[in-house]
Backbone of each chain as ProteinMPNN parsed JSONL, in Angstrom:
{"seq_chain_A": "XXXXXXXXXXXXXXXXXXXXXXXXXXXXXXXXXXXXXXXXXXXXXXXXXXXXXXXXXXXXXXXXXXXXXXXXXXX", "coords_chain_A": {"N_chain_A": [[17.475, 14.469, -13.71], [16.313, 12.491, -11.285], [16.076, 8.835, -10.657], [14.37, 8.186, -8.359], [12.837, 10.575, -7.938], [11.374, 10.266, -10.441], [9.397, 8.263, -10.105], [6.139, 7.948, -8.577], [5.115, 8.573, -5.741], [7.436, 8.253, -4.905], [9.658, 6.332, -2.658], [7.614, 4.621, -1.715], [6.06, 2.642, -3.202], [8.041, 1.143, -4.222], [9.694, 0.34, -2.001], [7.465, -0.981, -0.503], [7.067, -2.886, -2.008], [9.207, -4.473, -2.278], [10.088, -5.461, 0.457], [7.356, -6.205, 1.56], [6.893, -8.526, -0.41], [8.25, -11.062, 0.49], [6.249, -11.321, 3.071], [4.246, -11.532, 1.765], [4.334, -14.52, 1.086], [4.986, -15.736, 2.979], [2.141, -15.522, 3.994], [1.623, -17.276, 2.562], [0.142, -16.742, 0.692], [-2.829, -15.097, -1.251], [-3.465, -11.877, -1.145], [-7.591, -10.039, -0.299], [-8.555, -8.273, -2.686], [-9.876, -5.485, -2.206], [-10.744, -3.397, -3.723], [-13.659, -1.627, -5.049], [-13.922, -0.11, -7.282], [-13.894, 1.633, -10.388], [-12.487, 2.413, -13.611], [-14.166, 5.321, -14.945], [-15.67, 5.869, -12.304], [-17.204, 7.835, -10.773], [-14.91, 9.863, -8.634], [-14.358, 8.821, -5.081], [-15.035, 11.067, -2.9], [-12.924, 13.435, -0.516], [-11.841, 14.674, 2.546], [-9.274, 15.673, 3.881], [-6.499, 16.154, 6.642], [-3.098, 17.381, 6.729], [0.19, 15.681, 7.631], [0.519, 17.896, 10.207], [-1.737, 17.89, 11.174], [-3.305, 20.244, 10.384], [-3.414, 22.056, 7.555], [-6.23, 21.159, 5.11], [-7.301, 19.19, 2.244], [-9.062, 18.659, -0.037], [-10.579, 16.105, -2.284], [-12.596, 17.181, -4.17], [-12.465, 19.753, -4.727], [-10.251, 20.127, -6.423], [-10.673, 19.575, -8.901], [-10.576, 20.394, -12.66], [-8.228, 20.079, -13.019], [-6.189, 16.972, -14.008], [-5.789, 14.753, -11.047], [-3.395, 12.719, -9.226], [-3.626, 10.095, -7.297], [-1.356, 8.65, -4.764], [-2.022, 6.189, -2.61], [-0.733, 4.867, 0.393], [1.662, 3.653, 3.208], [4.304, 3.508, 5.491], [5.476, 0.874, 6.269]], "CA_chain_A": [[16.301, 14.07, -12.932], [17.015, 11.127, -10.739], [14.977, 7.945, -11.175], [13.677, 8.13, -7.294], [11.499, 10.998, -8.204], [10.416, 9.861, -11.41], [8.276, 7.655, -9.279], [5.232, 8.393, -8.144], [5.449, 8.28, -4.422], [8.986, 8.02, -4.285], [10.117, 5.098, -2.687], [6.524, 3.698, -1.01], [5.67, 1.824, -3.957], [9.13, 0.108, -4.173], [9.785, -0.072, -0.656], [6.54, -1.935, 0.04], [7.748, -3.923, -3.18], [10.564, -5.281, -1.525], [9.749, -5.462, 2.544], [6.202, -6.797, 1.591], [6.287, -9.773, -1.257], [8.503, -12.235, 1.411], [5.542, -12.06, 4.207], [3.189, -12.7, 1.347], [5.019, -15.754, 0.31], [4.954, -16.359, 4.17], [1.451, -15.785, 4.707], [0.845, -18.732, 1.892], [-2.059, -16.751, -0.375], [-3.038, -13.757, -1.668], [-4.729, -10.682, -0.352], [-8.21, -10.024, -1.279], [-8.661, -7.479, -3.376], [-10.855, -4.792, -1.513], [-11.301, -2.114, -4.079], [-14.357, -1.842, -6.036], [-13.726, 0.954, -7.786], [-13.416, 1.06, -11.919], [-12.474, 3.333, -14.289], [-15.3, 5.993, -14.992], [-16.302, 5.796, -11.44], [-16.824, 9.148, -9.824], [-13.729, 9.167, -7.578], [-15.175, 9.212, -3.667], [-14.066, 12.66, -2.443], [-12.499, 12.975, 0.776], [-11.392, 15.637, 2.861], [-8.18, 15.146, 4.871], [-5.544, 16.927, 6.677], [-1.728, 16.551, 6.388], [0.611, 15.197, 8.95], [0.529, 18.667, 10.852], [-3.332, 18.174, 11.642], [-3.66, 21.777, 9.68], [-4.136, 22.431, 5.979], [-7.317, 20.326, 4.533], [-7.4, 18.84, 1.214], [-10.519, 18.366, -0.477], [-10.369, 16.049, -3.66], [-13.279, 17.364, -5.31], [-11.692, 21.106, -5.172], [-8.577, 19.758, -6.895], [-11.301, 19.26, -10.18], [-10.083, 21.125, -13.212], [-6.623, 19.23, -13.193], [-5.884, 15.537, -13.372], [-5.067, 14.196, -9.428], [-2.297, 11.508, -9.354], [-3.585, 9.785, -5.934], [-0.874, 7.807, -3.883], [-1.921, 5.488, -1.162], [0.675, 3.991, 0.906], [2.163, 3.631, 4.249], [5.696, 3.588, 5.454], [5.924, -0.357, 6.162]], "C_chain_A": [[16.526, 12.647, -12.425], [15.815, 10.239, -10.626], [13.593, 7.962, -9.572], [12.686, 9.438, -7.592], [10.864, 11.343, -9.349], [8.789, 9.208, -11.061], [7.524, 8.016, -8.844], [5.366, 7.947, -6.694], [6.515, 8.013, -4.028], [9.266, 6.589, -4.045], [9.01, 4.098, -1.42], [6.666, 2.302, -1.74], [6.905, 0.798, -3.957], [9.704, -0.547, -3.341], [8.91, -0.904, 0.392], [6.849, -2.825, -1.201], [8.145, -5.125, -2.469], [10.556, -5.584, -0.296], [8.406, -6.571, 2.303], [5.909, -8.487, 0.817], [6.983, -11.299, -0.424], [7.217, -12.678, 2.672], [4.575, -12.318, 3.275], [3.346, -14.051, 1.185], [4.533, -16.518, 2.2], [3.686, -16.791, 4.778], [0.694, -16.964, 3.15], [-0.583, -18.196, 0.847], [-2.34, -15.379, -0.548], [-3.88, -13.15, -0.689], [-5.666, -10.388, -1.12], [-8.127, -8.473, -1.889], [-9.856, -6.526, -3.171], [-11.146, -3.946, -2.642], [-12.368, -2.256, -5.968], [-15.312, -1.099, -7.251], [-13.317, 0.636, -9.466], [-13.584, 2.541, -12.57], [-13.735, 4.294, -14.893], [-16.118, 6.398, -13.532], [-16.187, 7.179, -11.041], [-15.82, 9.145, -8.744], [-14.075, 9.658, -5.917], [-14.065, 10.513, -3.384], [-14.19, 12.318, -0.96], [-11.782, 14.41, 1.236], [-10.134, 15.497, 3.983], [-7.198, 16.118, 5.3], [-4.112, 16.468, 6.502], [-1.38, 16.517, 7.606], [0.185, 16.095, 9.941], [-0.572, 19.089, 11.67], [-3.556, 19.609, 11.402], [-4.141, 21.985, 8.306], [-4.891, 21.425, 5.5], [-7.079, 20.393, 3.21], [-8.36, 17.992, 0.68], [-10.477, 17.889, -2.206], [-11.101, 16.87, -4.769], [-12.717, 19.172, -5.606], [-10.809, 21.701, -5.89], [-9.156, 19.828, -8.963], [-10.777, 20.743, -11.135], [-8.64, 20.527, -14.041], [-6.393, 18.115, -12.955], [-5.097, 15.661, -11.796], [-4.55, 12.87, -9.589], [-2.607, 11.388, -7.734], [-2.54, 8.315, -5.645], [-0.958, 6.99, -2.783], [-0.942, 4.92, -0.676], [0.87, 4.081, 2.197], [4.093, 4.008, 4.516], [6.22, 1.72, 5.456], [5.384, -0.978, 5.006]], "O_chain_A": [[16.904, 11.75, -13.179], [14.684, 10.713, -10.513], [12.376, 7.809, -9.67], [11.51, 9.13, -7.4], [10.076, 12.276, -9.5], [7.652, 9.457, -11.461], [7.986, 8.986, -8.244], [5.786, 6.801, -6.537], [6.714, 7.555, -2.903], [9.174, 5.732, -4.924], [9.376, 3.259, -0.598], [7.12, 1.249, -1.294], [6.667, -0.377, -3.675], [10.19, -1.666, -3.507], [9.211, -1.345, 1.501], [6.691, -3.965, -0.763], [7.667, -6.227, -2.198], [11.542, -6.293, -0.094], [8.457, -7.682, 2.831], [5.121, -9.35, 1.201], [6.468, -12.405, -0.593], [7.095, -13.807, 3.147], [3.84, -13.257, 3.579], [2.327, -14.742, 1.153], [3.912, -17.556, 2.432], [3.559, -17.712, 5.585], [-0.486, -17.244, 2.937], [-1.622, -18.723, 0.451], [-1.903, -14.581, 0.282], [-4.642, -13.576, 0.179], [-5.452, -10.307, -2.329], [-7.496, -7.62, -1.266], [-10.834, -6.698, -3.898], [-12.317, -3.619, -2.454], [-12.135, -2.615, -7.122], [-16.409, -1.226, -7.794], [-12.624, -0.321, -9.81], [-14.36, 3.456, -12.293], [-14.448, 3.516, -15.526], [-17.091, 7.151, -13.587], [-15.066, 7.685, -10.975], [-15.985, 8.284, -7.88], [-14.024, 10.854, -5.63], [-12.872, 10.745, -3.584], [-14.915, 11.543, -0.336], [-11.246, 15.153, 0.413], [-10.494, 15.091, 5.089], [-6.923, 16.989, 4.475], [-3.882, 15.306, 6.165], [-2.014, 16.973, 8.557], [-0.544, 15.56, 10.776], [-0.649, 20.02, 12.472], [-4.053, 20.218, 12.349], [-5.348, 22.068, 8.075], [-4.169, 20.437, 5.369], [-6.668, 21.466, 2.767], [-8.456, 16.787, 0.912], [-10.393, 18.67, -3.154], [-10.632, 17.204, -5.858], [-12.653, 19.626, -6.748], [-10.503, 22.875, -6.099], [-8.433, 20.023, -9.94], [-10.612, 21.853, -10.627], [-8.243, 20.569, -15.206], [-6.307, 17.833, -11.76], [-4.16, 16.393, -11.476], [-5.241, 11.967, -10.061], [-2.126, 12.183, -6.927], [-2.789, 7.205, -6.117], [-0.038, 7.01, -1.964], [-0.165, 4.386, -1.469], [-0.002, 4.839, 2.623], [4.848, 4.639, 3.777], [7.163, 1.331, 4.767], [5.687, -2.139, 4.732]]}, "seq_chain_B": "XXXXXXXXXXXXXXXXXXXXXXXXXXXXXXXXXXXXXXXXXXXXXXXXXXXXXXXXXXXXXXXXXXXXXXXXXXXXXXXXXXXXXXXXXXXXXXXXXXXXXXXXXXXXXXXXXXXXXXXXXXXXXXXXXXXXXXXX", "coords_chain_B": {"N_chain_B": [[8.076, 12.236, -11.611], [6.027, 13.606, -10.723], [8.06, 15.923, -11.085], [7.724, 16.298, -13.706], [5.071, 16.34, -14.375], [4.267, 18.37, -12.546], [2.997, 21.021, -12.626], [0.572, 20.805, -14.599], [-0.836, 18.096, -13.527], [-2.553, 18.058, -10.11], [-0.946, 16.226, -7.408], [-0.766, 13.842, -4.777], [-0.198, 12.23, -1.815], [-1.986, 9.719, -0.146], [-2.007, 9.082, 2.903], [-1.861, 5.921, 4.566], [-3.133, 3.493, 6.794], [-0.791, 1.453, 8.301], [0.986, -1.33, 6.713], [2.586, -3.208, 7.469], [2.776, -3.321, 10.286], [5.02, -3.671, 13.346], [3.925, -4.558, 15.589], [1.66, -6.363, 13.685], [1.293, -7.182, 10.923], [4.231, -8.375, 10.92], [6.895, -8.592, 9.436], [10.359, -9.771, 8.391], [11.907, -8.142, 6.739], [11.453, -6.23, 6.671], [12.555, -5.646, 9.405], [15.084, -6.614, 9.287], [16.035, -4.426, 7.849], [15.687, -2.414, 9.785], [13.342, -1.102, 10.304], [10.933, -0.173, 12.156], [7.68, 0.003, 13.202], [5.335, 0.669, 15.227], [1.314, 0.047, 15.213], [-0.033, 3.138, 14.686], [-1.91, 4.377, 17.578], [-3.463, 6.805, 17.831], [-4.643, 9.556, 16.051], [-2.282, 11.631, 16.018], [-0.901, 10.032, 16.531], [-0.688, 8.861, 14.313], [0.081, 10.243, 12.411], [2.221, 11.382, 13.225], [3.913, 9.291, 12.105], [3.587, 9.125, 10.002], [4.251, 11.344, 8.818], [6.999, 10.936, 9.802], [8.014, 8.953, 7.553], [7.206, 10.493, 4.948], [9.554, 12.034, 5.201], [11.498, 10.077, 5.633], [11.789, 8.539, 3.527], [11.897, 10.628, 1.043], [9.914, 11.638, -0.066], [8.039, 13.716, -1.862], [6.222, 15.177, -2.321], [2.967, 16.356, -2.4], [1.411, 15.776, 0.497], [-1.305, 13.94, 2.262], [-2.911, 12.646, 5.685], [-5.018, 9.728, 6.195], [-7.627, 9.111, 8.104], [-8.411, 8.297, 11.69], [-10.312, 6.235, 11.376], [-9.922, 4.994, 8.94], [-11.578, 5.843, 6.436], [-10.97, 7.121, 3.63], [-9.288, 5.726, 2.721], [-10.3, 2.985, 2.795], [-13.089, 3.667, 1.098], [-11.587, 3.6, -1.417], [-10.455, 1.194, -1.701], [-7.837, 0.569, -1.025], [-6.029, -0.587, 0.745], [-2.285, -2.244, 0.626], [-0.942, -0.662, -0.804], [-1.561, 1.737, -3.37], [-2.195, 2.997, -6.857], [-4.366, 5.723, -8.172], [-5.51, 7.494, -10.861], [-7.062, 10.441, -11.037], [-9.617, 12.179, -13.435], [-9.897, 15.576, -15.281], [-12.179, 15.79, -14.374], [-13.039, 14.659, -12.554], [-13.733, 11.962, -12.218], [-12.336, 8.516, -12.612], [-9.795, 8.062, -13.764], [-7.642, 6.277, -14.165], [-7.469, 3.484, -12.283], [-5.09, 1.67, -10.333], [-3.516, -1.399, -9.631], [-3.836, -3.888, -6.966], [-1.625, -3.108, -4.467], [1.28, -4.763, -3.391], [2.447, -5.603, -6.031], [0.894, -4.931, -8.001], [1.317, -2.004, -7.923], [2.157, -0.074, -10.009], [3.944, 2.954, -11.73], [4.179, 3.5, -14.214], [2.035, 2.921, -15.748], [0.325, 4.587, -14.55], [1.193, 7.058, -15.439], [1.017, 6.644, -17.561], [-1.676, 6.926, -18.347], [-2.261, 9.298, -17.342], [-0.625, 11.184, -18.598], [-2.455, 10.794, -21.691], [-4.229, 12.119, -20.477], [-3.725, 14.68, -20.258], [-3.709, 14.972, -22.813], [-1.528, 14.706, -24.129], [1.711, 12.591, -25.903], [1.377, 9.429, -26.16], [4.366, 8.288, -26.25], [7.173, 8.864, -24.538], [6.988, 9.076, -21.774], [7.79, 9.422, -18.509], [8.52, 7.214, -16.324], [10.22, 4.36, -15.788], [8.968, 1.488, -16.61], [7.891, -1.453, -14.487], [10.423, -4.192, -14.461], [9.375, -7.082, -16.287], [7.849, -10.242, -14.307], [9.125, -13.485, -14.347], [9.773, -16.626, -14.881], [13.318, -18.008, -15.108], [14.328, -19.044, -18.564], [12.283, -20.041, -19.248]], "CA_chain_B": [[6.446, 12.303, -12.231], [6.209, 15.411, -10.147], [8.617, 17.009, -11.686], [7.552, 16.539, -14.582], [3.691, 17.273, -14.556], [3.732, 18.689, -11.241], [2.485, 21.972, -13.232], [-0.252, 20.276, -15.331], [-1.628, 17.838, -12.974], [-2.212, 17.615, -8.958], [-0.494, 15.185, -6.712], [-1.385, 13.909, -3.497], [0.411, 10.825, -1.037], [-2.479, 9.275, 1.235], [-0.976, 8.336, 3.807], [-2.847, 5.137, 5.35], [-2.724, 2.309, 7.652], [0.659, 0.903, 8.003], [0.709, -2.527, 6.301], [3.432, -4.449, 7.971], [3.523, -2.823, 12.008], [5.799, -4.525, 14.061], [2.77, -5.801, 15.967], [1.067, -6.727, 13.268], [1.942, -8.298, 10.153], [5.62, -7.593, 10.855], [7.849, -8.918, 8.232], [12.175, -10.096, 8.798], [12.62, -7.596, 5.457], [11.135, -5.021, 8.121], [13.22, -5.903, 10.871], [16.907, -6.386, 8.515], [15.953, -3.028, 7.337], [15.419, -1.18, 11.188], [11.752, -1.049, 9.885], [10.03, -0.654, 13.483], [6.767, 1.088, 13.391], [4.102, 0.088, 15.718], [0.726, 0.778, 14.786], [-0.694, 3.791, 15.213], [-3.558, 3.872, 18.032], [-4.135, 8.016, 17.746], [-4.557, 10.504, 15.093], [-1.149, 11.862, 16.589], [0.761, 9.147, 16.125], [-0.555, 8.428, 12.899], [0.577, 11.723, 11.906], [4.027, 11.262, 13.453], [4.275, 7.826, 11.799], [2.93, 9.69, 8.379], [5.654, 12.721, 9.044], [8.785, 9.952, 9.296], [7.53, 8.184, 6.25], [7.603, 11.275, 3.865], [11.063, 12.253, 5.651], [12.451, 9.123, 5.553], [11.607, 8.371, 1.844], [11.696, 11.767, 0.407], [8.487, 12.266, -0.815], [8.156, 15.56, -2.035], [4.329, 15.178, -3.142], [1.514, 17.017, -1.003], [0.631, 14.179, 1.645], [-2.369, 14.343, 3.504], [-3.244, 11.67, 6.357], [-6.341, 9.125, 6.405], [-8.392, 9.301, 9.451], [-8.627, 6.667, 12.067], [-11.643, 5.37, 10.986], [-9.571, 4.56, 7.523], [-12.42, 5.965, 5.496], [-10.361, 7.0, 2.567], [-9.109, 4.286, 2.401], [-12.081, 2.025, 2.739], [-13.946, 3.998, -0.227], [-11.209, 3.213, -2.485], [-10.121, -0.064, -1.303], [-6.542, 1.007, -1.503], [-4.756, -0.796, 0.855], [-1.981, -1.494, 1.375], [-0.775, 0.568, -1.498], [-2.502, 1.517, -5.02], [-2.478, 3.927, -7.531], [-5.407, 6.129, -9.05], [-5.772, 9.203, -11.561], [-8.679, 11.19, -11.358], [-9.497, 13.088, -14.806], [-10.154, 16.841, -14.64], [-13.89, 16.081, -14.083], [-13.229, 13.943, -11.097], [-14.195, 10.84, -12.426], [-11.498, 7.648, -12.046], [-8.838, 7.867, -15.474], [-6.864, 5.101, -14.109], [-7.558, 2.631, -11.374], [-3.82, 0.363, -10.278], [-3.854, -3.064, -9.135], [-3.461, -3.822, -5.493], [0.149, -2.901, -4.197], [3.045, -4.214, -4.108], [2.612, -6.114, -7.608], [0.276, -4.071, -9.23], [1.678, -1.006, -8.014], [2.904, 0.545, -11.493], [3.732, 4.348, -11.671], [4.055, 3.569, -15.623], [0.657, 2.664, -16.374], [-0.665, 5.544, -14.139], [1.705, 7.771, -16.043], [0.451, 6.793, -19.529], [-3.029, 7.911, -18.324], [-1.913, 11.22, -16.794], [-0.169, 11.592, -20.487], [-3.602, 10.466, -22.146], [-5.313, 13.155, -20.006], [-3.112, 15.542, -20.683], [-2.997, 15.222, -24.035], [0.526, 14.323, -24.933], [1.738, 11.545, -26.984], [1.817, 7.945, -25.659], [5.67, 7.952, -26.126], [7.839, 9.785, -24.124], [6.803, 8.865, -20.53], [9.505, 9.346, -17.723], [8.623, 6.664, -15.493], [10.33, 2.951, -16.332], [8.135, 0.456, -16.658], [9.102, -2.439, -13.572], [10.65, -4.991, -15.201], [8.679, -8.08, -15.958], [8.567, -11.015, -13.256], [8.694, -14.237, -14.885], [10.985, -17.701, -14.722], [14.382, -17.978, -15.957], [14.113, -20.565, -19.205], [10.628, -20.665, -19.764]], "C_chain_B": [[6.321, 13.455, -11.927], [6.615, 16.379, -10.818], [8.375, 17.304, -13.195], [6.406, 16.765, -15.428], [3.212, 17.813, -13.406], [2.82, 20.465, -11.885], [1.325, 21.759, -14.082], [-0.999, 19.41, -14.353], [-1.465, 18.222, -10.867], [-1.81, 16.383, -8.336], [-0.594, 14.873, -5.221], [-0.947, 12.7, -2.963], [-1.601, 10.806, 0.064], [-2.367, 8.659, 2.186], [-2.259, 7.393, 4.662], [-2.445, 4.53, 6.083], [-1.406, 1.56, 6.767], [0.281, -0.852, 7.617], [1.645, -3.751, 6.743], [4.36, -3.748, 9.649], [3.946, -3.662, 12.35], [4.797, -5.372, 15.425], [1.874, -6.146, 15.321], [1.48, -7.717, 12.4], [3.235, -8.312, 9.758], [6.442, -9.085, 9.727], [9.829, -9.022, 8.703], [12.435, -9.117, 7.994], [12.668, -6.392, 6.449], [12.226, -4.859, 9.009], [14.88, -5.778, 10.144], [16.855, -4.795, 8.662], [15.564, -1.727, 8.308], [14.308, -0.797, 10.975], [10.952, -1.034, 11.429], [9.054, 0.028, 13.756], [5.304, 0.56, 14.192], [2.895, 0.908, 15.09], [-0.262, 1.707, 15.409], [-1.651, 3.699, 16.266], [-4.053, 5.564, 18.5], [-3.691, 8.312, 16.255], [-3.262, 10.775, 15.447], [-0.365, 11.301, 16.252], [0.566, 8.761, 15.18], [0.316, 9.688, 11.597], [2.12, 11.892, 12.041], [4.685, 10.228, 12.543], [4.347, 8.312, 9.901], [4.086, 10.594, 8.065], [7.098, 12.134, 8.557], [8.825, 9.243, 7.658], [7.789, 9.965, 5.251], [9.283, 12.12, 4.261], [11.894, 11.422, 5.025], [12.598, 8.832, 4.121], [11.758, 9.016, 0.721], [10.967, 11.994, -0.276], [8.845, 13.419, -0.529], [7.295, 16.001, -2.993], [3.916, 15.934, -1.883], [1.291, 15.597, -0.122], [-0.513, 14.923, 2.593], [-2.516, 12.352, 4.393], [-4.778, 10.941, 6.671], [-6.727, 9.418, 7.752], [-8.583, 7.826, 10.512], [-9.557, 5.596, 12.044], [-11.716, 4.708, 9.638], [-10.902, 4.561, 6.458], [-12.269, 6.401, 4.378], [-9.928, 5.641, 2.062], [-9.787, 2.889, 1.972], [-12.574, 2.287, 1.632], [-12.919, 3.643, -1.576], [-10.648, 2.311, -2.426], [-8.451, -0.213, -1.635], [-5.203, 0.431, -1.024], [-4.167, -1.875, 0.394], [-0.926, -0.453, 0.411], [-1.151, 0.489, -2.69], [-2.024, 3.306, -5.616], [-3.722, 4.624, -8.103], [-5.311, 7.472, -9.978], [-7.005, 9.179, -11.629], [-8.232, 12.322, -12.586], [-9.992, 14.124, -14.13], [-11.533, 17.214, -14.195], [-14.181, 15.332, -13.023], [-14.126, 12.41, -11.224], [-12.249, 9.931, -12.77], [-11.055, 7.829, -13.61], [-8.159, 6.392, -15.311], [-7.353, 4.516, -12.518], [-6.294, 1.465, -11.348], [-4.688, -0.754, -9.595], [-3.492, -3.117, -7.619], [-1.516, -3.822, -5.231], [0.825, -4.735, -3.572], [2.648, -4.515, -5.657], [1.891, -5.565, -8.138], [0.263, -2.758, -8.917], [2.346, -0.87, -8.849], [2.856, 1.883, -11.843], [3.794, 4.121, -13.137], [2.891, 3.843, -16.148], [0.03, 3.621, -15.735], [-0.08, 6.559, -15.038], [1.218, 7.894, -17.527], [-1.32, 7.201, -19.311], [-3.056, 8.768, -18.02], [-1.598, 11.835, -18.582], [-1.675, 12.091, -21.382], [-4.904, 11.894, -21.647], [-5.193, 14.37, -20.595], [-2.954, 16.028, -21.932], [-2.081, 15.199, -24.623], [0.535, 12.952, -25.01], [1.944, 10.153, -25.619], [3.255, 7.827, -25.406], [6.045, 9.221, -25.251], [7.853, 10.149, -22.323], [8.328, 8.746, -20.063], [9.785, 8.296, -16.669], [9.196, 5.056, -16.106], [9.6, 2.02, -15.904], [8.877, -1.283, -15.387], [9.33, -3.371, -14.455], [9.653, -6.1, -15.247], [8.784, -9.619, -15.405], [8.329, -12.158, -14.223], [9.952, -15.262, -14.704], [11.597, -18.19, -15.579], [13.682, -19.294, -16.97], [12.927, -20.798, -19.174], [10.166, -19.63, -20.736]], "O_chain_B": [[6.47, 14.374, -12.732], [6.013, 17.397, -11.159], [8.745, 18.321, -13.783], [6.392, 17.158, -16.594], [2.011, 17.822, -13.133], [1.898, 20.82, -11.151], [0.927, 22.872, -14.426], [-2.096, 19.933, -14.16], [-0.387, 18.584, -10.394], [-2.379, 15.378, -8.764], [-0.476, 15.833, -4.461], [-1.315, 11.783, -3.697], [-2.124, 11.717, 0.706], [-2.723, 7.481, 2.214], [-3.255, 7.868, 5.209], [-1.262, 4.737, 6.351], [-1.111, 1.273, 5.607], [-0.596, -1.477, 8.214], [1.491, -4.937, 6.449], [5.527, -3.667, 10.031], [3.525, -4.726, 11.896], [4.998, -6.454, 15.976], [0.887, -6.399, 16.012], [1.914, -8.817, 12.74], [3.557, -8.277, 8.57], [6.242, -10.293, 9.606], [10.326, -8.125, 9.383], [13.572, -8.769, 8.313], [13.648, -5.786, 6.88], [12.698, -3.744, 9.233], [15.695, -4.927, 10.499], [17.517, -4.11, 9.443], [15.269, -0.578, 7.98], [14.108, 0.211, 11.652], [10.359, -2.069, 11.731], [9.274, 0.86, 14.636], [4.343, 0.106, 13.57], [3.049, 2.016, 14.576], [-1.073, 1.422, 16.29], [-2.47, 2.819, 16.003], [-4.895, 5.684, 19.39], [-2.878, 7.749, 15.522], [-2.683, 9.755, 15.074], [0.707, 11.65, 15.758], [1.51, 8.127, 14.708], [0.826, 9.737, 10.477], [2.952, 12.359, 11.263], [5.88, 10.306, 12.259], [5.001, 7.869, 8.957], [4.761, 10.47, 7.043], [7.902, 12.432, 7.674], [9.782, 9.189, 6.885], [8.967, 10.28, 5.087], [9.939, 12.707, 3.401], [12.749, 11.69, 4.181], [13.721, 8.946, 3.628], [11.789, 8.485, -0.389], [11.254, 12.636, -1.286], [9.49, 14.005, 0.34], [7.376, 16.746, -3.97], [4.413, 16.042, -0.762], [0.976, 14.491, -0.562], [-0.567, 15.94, 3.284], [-2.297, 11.263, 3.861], [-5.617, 11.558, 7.328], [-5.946, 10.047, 8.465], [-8.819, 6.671, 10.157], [-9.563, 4.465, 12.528], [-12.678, 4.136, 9.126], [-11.23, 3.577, 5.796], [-13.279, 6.275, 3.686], [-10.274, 4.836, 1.197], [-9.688, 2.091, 1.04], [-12.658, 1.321, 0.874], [-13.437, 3.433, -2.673], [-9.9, 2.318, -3.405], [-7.984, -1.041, -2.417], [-4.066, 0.521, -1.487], [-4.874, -2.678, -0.214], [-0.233, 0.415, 0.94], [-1.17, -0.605, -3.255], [-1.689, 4.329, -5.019], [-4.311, 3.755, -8.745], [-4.944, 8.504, -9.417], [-7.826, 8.366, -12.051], [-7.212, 12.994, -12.744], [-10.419, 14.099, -12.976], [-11.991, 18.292, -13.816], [-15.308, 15.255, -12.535], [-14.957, 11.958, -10.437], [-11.235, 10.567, -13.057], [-11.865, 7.746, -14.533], [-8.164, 5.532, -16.192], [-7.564, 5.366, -11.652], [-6.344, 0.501, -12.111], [-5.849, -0.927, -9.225], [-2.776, -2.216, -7.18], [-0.575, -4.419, -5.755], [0.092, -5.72, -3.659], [2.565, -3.561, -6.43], [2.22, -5.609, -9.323], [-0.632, -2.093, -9.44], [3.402, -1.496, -8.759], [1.773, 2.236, -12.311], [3.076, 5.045, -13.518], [2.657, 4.8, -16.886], [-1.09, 3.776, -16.221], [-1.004, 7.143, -15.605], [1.091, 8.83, -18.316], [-1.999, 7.731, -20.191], [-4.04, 9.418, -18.372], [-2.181, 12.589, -19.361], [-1.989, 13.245, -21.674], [-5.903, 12.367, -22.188], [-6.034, 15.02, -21.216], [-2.359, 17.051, -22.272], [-1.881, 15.735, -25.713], [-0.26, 12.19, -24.459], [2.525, 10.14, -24.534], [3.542, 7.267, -24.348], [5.439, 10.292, -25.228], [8.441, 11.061, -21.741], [9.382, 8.358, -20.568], [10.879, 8.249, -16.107], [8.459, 4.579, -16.969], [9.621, 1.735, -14.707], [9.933, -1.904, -15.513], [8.483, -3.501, -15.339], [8.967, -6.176, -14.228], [9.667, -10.317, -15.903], [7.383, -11.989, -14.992], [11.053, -14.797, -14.408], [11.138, -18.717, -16.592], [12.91, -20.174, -16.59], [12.546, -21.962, -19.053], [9.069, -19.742, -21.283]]}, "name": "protein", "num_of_chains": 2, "seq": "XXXXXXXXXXXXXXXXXXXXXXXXXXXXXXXXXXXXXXXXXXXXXXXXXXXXXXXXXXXXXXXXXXXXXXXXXXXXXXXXXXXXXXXXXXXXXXXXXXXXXXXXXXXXXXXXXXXXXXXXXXXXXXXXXXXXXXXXXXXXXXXXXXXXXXXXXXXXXXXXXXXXXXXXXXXXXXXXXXXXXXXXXXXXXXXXXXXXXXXXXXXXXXXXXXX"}
């Protein structure tokens, strides 16, 4: 099992790691910290499609089975 | 992680607003690295932009795409990357720290474990090393 998909999201999390902590340094100061969300919180459900603008995914449908959510981008 | 509770829990990429477009807060690490992604200004191209990104990276999670009105995003204040587990009752198990530096697939992993019921030890994800200065 190779360590890249041990990771959760593959290589977002590490790849915004590494690309991202030089323009913080650049932009002189932290980012605030938007999310004001805490453990126990009901988790906002959301309904979304995937790239293909076709199959919908509805968190609260997913209930039954822990959901491992990934946010991320590509940059 | 996948592979190894992809049968026990669900997994899901949200793919959001890009955090370092080349007209935005573009970055040299970006640019060394052929990094050139303007940002989105349709659904379409967020979708195309969302498409190269699990290509390019090899995700090989479910991805779904935020909306342009970044309202996923928004409700969980996520960007520009975070972790969360939801328990099987849809309430928050784990909440990460804002990305990059408090992105930690470890610590989401030992609450997937925790959910799951299996032991504290034995997690597959390595813990990032810890940052700190030489000699002190």
């Amino acid at each position: 099992m190779s360590t890249a998909k041990l990771v959760v999201g593959a290589g977002i999390g590490l790849a915004t790691l590494a690309l991202a902590l030089p323009a913080i340094a650049q932009q002189g100061g932290r980012r605030e910290d938007r999310c004001k969300l805490a453990v126990g919180d009901p988790a906002p459900d959301f309904t979304l499609k995937d790239a293909k603008g076709e199959n919908e995914t509805q968190l609260s449908k997913l209930a039954g089975k822990p959901v491992v959510l990934v946010f991320g981008s590509y940059t | 992680m996948f592979a190894e509770y992809g049968e026990d829990a669900h997994f899901l990429l949200v793919y959001i607003r890009e955090a370092h477009p080349v007209d935005g807060w573009r970055t040299k690490a970006n640019d060394r690295a052929g990094i050139n992604v303007k940002t989105p200004k349709t659904q379409d191209e967020r979708d195309g932009v969302a498409t190269t990104c699990v290509v390019d990276l090899g995700i090989d999670i479910p991805a779904v795409v935020d909306g342009m009105d970044d309202a996923t995003e928004k409700a969980y204040g996520a960007w520009p990357d975070r972790l969360f587990v939801v328990g099987a009752d849809g309430e928050l198990i784990y909440r990460g720290g804002m990305g990059p530096r408090g992105f930690e697939p470890a610590d989401a992993e030992k609450a997937l474990r925790r959910a799951l019921g299996k032991p504290a030890e034995g997690g597959v994800v390595k813990a990032k090393p810890k940052r700190g200065r030489p000699g002190r």
